[in-house]
C-alpha positions as CSV (number, residue, x, y, z in Angstrom):
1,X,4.6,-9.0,20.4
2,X,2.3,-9.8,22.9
3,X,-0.8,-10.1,21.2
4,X,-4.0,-10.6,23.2
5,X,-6.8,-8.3,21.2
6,X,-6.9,-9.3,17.2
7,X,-8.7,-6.9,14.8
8,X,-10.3,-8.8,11.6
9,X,-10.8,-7.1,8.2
10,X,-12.1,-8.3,5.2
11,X,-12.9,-7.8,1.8
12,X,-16.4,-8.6,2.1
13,X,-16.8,-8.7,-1.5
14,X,-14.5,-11.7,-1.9
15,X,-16.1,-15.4,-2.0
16,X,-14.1,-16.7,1.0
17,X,-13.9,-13.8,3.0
18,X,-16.5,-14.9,5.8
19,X,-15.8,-17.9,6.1
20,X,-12.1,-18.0,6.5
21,X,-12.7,-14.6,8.8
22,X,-14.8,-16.4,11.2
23,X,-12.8,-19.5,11.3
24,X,-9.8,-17.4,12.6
25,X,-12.0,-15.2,14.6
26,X,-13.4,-19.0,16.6
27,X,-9.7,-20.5,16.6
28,X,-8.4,-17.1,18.2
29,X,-11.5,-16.9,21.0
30,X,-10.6,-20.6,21.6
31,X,-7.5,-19.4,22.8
32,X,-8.5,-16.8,25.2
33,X,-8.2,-13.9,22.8
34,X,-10.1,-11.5,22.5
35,X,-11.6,-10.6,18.6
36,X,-12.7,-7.4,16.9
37,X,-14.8,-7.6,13.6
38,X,-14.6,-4.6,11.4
39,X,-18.2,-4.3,11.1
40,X,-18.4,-4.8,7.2
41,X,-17.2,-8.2,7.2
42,X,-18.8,-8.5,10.9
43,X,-22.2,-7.8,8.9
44,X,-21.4,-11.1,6.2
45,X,-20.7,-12.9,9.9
46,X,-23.5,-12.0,12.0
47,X,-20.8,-11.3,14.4
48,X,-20.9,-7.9,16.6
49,X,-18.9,-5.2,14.3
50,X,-17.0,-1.9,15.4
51,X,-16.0,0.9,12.8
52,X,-13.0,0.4,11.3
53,X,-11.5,3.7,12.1
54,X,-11.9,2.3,15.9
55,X,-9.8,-0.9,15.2
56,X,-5.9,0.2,15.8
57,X,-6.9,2.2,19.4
58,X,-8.3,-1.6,20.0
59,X,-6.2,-4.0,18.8
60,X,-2.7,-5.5,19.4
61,X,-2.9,-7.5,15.8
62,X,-4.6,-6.3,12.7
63,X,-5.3,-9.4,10.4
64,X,-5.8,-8.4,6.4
65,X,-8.1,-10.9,4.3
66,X,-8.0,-10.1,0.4
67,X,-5.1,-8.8,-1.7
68,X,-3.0,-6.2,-2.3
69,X,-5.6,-3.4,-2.2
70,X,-7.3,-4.6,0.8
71,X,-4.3,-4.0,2.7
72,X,-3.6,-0.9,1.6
73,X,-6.8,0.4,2.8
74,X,-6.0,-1.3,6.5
75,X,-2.8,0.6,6.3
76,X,-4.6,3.8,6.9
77,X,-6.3,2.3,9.6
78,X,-3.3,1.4,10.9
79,X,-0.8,4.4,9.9
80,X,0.5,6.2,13.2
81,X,0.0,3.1,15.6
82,X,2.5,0.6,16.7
83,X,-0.2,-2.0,15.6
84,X,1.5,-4.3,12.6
85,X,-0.6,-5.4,10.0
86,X,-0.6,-10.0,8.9
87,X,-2.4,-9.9,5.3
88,X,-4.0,-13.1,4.6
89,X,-4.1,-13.9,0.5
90,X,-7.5,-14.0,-1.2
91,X,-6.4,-12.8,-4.3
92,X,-4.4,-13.2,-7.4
93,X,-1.3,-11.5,-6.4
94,X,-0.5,-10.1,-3.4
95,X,3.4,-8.8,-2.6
96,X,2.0,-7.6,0.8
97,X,-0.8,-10.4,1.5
98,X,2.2,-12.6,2.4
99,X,0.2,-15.4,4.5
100,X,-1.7,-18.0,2.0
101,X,-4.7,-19.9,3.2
102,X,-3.8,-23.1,4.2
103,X,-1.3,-21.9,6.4
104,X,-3.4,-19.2,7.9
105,X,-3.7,-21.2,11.3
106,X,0.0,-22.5,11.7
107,X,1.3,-18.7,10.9
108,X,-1.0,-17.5,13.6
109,X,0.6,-20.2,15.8
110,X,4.3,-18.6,14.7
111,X,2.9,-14.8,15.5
112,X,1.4,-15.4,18.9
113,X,4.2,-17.1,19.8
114,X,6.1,-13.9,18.8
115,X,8.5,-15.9,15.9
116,X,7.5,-13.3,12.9
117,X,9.8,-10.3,11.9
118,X,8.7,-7.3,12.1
119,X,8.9,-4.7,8.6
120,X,8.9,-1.5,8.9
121,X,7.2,0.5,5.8
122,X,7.8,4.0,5.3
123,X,5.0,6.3,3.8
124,X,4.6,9.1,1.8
125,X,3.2,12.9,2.9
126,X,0.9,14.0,0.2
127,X,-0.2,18.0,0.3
128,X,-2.6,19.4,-2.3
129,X,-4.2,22.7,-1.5
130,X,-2.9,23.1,2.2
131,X,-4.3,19.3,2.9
132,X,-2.3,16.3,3.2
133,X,-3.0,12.8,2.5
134,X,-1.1,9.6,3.3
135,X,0.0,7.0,0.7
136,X,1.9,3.8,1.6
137,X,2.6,2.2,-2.5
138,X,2.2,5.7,-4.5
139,X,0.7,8.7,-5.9
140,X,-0.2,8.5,-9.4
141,X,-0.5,11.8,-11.6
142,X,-2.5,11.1,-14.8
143,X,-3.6,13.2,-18.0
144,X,-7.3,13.8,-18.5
145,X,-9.8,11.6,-20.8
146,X,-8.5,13.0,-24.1
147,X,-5.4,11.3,-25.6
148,X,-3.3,14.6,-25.1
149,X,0.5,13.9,-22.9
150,X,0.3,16.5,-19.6
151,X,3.3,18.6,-18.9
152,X,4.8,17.8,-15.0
153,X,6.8,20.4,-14.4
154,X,9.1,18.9,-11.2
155,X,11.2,20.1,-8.4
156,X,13.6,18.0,-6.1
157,X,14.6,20.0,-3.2
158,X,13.3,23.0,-4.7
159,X,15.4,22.7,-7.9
160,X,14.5,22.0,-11.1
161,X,14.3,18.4,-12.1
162,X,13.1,18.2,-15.4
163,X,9.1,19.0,-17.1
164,X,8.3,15.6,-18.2
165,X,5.6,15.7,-21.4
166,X,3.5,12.1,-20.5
167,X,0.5,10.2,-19.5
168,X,1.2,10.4,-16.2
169,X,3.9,10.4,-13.1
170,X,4.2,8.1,-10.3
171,X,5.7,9.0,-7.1
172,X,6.7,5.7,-5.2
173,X,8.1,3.9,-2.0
174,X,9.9,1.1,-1.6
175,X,7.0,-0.8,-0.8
176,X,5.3,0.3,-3.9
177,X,7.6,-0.5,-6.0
178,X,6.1,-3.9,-7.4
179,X,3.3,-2.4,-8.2
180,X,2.0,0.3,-10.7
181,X,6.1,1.6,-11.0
182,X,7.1,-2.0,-11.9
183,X,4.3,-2.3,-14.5
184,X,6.0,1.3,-16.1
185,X,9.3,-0.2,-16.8
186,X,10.7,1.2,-12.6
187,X,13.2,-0.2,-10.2
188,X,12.4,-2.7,-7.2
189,X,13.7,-1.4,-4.5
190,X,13.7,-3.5,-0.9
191,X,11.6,-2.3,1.8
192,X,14.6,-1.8,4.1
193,X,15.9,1.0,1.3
194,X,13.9,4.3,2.7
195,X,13.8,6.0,-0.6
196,X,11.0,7.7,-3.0
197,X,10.8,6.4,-6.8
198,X,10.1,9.0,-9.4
199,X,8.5,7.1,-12.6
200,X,7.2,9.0,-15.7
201,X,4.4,7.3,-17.5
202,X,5.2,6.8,-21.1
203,X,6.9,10.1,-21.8
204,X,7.3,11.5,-24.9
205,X,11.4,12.0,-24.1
206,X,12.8,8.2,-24.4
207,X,15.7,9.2,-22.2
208,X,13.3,10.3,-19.1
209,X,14.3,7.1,-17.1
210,X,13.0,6.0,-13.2
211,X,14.8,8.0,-10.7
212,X,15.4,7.0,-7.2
213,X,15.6,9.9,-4.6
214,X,17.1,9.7,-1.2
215,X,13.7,9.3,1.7
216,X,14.2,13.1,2.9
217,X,13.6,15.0,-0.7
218,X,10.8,17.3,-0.7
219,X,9.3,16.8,-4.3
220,X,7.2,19.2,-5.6
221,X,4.6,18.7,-9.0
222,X,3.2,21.1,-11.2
223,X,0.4,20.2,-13.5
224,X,-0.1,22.0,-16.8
225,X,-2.5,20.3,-19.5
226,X,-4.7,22.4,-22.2
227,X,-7.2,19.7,-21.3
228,X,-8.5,22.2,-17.8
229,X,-7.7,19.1,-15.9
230,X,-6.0,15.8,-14.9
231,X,-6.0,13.4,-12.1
232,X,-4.3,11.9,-9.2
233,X,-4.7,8.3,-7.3
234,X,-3.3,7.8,-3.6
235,X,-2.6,3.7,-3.4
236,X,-5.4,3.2,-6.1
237,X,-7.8,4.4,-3.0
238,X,-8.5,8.1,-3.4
239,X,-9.0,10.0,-6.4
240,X,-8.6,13.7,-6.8
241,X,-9.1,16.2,-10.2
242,X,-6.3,18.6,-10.7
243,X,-6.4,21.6,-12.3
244,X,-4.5,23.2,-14.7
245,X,-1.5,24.8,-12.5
246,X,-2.3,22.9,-9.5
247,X,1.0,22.1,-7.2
248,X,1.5,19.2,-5.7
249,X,4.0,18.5,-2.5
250,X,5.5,14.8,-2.0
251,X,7.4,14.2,1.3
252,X,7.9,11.2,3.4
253,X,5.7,10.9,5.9
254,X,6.1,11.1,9.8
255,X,4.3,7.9,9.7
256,X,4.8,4.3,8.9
257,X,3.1,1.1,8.8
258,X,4.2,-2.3,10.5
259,X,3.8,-5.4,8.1
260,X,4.1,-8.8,9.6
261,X,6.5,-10.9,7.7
262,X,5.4,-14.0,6.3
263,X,7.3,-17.4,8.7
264,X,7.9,-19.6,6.1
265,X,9.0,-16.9,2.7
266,X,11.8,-14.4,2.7
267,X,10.9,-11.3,0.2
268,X,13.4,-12.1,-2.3
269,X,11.5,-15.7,-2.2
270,X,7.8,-13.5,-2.9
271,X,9.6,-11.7,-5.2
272,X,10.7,-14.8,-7.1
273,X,7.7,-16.9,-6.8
274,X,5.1,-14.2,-7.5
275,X,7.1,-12.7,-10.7
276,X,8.0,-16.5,-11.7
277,X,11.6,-15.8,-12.1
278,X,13.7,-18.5,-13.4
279,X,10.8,-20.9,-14.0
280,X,11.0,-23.2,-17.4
281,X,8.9,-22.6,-20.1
C-alpha cells in the first residue's frame, strides 16, 4: 500500500474517541501525510471536517475508532473502493476492531511501511421492493412486538428450502458470523470461506439447524405473520418494517470491503482471545 492521504472516523460518542483521533491525526501530519477528519469527530476536535460519504474518493487509508458497529458503518463508506479499512478498539469486543490502543502508533508504523495483510470481506446484496441495500455481517428478519413465531417461507436457488415457524432469520457472511449468528447457536466460518449462513432464530422445529450455502445462491424470503408486520436489520444499521407477504432477495454482493489485518494477532488468535477459549476457570 502506498498510503499518503489517511481518512479518520470516530465514534464521537465514545470517551476517548477525540483524543486518541487527534493524536494519530498529529503523529500522521508529522510524517508528511496528509489527514481527513470525518466531520463528526472533526467537530469533538475543532479540526476542519469533510462528509463522510466524501472520505473513500479521498483517502488511501480509512482508520476506524470504536467497536464492532462503528466499523460496520465505515464499511459502507468504504464498500466499492479499493480503500481498506484499520479499526482501532474502543470497545468491549470487537472481532473486526483488530488494533488495540496502546499499539495504535507502532501498527501504523507496520501499515505505512506496507507489512499488514490485506482481507478481503465479501458482502451481501439485499433487494426489498426493487431497492437494494448492502450488508457486510447480516440481515436479520424478526417477528413483530407480540410474542407470536413468524412463518419464513425460503427459497435457495429458487427451490424450496423449508418455511421455518420462529422469532426471526438471519442471513450471514463469513465475516458476520461471530456475531448475532454465533449468539443463535450458528457456525464460524473464516473470512477466506466466501459463503452465506442461513440461521433461524429459535424455531419452533428443533431439527431446523444453521445451514451454510455456497457465496453464489440467490436466497429468497417470504414473510407471513397474522401480526400485519415484522422487521428487518441490515448490520444492526438500518431498520425496515415488513409486511405481511413481503419478499425479500439475498445475493452476494458485487462489492466487498478491505479490512486491514491486525500485525501482531492471527484470527484464529482474536477468535481465541476474544471468546476466551481454553482459559482456566
Amino acid at each position: 500500500m502506498n498510503i499518503k492521504r489517511v481518512g479518520i472516523i470516530a465514534n464521537s460518542d465514545k470517551e476517548k474517541a477525540a483524543e486518541y483521533s487527534l493524536r494519530l491525526g498529529r503523529w500522521l501530519s508529522d510524517r508528511g501525510l496528509e489527514v481527513f477528519f470525518e466531520e463528526e469527530i472533526a467537530k469533538k476536535t475543532d479540526m476542519p471536517g469533510i462528509p463522510r460519504s466524501d472520505l473513500a474518493s479521498r483517502v488511501d487509508l480509512i482508520v476506524v475508532f470504536g467497536g464492532d458497529g462503528t466499523l460496520l458503518m465505515a464499511a459502507r463508506v468504504a464498500m466499492g473502493s479499493d480503500v481498506p479499512v484499520l479499526g482501532v478498539n474502543l470497545g468491549e469486543f470487537g472481532f473486526m476492531t483488530v488494533i488495540n490502543l496502546n499499539e495504535m502508533l507502532t501498527a501504523m508504523e507496520i501499515v505505512l511501511e506496507g507489512g499488514c495483510s490485506i482481507s478481503r470481506r465479501m458482502m451481501l446484496s439485499v433487494s426489498l421492493e426493487g431497492v437494494e441495500y448492502p450488508a457486510l455481517n447480516d440481515v436479520v428478519i424478526n417477528r413483530g412486538n407480540l410474542s407470536r413465531m413468524v412463518n419464513l417461507e425460503t427459497f435457495v436457488d429458487g427451490k424450496y428450502l423449508s418455511t421455518f415457524k420462529a422469532d426471526g432469520l438471519i442471513i450471514s457472511t463469513p465475516t458476520g458470523s461471530t456475531a448475532y449468528s454465533l449468539s443463535s447457536g450458528g457456525p464460524i466460518v473464516l473470512p477466506e470461506l466466501d459463503s452465506i449462513i442461513i440461521n433461524p432464530i429459535c424455531p419452533h422445529t428443533l431439527t431446523n439447524r444453521p445451514i451454510l450455502l455456497p457465496p453464489d445462491s440467490a436466497i429468497e424470503v417470504i414473510v407471513w405473520t397474522k401480526e400485519g408486520e415484522a422487521s428487518m436489520t441490515l448490520d444492526g444499521q438500518d431498520l425496515f418494517i415488513l409486511k405481511s407477504g413481503d419478499r425479500v432477495s439475498i445475493n452476494k454482493s458485487k462489492k466487498y470491503i478491505n479490512l486491514v489485518e491486525s500485525p501482531y494477532r492471527d484470527y484464529l488468535e482474536i477468535l481465541r482471545t476474544k471468546l476466551g477459549w481454553g482459559e482456566l476457570p
